[in-house]
N, C-alpha and C positions, 0 to 999 in steps of 0.2 A: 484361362486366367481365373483366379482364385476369386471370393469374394471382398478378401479385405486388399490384396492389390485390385480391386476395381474401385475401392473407396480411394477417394480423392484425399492428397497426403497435405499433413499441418503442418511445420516446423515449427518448434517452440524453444525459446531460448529462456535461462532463468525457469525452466521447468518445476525443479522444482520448490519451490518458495510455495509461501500461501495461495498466493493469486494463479500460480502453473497448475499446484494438484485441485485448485475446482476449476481450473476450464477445461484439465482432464476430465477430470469427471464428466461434466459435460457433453464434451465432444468427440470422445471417443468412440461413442457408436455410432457415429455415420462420418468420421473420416480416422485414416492411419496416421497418427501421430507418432513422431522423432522429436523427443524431449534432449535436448543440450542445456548440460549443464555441469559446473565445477565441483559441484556435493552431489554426494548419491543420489541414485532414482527415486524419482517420489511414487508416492501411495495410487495406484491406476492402472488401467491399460494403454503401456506406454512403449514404446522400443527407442528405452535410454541407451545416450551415446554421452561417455564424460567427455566433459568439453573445455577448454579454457580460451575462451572469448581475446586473450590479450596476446593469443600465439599464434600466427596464420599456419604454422604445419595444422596445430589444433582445428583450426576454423574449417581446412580443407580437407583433412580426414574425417571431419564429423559432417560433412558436406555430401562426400565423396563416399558416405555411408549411405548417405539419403540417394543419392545417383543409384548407386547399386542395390538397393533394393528398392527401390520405388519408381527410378525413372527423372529425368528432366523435370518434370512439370510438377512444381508445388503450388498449391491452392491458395494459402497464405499461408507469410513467414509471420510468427506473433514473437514479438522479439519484447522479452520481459526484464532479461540482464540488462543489471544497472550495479552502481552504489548506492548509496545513502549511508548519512552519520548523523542524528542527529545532535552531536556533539557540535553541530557548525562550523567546526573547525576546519580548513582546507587540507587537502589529501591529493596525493599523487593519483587516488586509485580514478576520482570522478573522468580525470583527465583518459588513464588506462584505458577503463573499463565501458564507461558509460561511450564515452567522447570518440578514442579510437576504434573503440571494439565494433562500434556501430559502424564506422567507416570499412572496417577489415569487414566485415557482417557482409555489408553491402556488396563491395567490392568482388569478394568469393562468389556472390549471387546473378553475377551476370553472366554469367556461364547456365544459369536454370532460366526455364519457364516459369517467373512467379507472377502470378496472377494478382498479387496484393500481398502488403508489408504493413505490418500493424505497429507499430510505438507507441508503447506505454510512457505518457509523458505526466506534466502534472496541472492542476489550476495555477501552480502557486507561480507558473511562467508569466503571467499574466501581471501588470501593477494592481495593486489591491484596489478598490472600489468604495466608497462613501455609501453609510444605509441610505437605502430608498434607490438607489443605484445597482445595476447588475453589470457581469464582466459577460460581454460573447466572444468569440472567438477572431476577431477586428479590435478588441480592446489592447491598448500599448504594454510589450511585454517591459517587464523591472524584474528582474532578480537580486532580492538580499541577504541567500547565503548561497553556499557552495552547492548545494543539489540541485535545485530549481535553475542555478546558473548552468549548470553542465548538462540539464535537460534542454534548454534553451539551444545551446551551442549544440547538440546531438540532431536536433530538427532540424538545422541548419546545414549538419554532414546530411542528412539522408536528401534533402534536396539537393543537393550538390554532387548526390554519389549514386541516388536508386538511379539514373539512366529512363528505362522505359519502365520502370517496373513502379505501380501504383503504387501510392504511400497514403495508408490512414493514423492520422497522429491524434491519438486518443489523450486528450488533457484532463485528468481524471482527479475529483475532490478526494478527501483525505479516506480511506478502506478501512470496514470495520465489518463485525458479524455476530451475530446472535452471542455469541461468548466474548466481545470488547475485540481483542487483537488488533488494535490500534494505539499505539502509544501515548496520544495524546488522551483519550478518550478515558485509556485504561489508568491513566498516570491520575487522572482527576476524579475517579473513582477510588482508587488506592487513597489518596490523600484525606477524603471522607471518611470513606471506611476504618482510617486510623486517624479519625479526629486531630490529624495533622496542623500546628497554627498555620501554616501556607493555604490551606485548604479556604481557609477564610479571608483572604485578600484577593485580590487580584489589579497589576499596575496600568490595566486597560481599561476603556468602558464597556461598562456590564453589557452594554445593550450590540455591540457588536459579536460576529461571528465569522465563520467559516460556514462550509456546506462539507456534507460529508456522501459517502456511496456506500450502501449494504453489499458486500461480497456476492452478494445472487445479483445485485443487481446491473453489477462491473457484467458478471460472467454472460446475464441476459444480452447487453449493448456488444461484449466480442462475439456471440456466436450469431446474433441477427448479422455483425459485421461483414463476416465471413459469409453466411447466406446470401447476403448482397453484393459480396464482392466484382461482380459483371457491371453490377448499375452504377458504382460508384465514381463520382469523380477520381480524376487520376491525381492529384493531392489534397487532404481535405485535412485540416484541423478539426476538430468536434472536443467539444465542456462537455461529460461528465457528471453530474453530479444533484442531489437535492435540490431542487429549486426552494426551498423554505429553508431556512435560516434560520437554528436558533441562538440568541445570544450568551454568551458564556457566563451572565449571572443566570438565565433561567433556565441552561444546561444545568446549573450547580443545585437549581432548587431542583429541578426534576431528579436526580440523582439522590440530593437530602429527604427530599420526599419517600423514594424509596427503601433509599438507607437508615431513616432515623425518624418513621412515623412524623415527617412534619416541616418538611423542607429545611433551609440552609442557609442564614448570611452571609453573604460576601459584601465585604465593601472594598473602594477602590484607596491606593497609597500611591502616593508619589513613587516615577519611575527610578528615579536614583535610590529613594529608599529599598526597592523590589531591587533593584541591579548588586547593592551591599549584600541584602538577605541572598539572593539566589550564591553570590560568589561566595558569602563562605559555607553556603549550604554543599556546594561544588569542591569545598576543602576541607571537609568537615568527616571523618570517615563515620562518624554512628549516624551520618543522615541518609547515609548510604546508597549510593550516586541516583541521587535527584533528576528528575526529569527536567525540572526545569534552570536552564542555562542562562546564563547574563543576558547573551547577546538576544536571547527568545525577546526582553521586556522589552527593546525596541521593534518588537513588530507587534507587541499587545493588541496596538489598536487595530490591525489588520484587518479589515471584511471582505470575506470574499463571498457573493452572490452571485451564482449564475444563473445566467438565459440559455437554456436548454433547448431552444427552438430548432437549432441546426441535427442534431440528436433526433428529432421528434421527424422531423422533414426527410431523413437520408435513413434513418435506421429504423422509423417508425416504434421508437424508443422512448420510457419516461419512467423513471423510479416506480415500485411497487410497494418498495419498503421504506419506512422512515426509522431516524435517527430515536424520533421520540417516543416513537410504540416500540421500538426496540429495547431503549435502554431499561425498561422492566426485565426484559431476557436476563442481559448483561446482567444484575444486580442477580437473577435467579441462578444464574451459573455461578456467581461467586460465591450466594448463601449455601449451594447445594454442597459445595468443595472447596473451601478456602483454599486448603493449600492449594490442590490441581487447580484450581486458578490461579491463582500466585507465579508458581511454578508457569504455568504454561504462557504466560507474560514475562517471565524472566526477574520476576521480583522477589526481595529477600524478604519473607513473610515476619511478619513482627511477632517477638516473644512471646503475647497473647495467644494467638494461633499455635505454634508449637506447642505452650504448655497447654492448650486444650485438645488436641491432637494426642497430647502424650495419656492425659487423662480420660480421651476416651478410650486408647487403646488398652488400656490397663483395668476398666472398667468391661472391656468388652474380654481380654484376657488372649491381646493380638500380642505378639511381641516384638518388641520394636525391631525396628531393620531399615536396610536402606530402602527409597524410596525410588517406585519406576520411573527410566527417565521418562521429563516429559515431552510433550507432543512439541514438533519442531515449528520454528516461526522463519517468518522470511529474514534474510538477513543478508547482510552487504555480501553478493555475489557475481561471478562475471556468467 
């Protein structure tokens, strides 16, 4: 027997997206990894198999891949396909993709030896929380749009469908990394950065927030997972995320601070008024599809704080990285390269940017041409 058939095998669905090519990276030296997924291979050492999660010939030939060259016995299954839109809007796909896929997933799997089943789920399953207040994983689930609902309803199929096979359902605050790629994060950075009037309002209180997770720090809590997987309870929910909380007016100064020598006003407007602005910012083509949605300003006031204790107790896990010593990064990636930042968030750079772009190239004596494409983000996939 070889070396790398003696390493113990991963299965990874949703491969390749953000969060698949760093836990490749990761994990790929001390187990064989089978990346399934419906877009190309990602960036690693990986033995991609295209997959489409919503077809069971699909599910059972990419399966039936892992049989044949690895054998029965997987280590854990990290099952990362899903949807998301954060258009809010309802969609066939949540139902598809997230809801059945995870049931056919399942189902295909009781035929292996899997030793642990990892779900990528979200905080946002959880009803939101009052400051001074924390959510643990006993706190009453509420879902108020369509993603967080069909995560809900997918932890409900893997109870109902893994059988004997151990389930760790990872409730995980909102993912971000040294260069933003988090849309919320990046959307409120953009909006500074072009001295946007939205940039200066906001229809919630300032003093509330969210928690978020550093990319290393998601990838730290899956592979200690996986490490444990022997010790662990046979179904276990576990939060995810920043125990510190910062709220979204003194997110905006830290960012004004770093953007504009000197922090940033916001003040708060009534939510009807913010429901008018966003909808016709949403119909408006030179605002050029806005992050933020109507239906967003009724969860304004949203906080979510978690208690991380369960984390800390089963995975011997707790953030390294924050949000706040971060976002200096964030701001240094986007001074270094406006556009390739731009671009690699998926936004239309403003006319400033290109004519100084065009000015430098012309100054430098580059000629202009098209631009590389850029670096891929995660995005609605089975």
């Amino acid at each position: 027997m070889t070396t790398e058939q003696q390493k113990p095998t991963i299965v990874m669905t949703g491969c390749s997206g953000f969060i698949g090519e760093a836990l490749i990276e990761r994990l790929s030296d001390d187990y064989n990894i089978v990346g399934l997924d419906v877009v190309g291979p990602p960036e690693g050492d990986v033995d991609f198999v295209e997959f489409d999660i919503t077809s069971d010939d699909s599910v059972r030939e990419g399966l039936g891949h892992v049989r044949d060259e690895y054998g029965d016995t997987i280590a854990s299954v990290i099952h990362l396909a899903a949807f998301y839109d954060f258009s809010g809007a309802p969609s066939p796909k949540y139902q598809e993709i997230t809801i059945e896929g995870t049931e056919r997933l399942l189902d295909t799997l009781q035929d292996f030896d899997v030793e642990q089943f990892i779900f990528t789920s979200t905080m946002l399953v959880h009803e939101a929380c009052e400051p001074g207040q924390r959510i643990d994983e006993d706190s009453p689930l509420e879902a108020n749009w369509p993603y967080p609902e069909s995560k809900i309803e997918a932890e409900q199929v893997i109870e109902e469908h893994r059988g004997d096979i151990p389930a760790l359902i990872l409730r995980i605050a909102g993912v971000y990394n040294d260069e933003g790629n988090s849309p919320p994060i990046a959307s409120q950075i953009r909006r500074i950065f072009e001295r946007r009037v939205t940039a200066n309002v906001y229809p919630g209180d300032l003093n509330r927030g969210q928690s978020f997770l550093h990319l290393d720090d998601l990838v730290d809590a899956v592979d200690a997972a996986v490490e444990r997987r022997e010790t662990l309870p046979e179904h276990l929910p576990i939060l995810l995320g920043e125990p510190v909380v910062i709220g979204y007016g003194e997110l905006q100064q830290l960012i004004g601070q770093e953007l504009r020598d000197g922090g940033w006003n916001t003040l708060r407007v009534p939510k009807p008024l913010a429901k008018v602005g966003a909808w016709i910012q949403d119909r408006t083509p030179i605002a050029g599809d806005p992050f933020i949605k109507p239906w967003m300003v009724d969860l304004a006031d949203d906080h979510y704080a978690l208690n991380i204790d369960r984390a800390r107790k089963y995975l011997g896990w707790e953030p390294k990285r924050s949000l706040r010593d971060t976002i200096p990064k964030i701001i240094d990636s986007l001074r270094s390269d406006p556009l390739a930042w731009y671009e690699r968030h998926d936004f239309e750079p403003p006319k400033f940017l290109e004519e100084k772009e065009k000015e430098r190239r012309e100054h430098a004596g580059v000629p202009s041409g098209p631009k590389s494409e850029p670096e891929g983000q995660e995005r609605p996939r089975a």
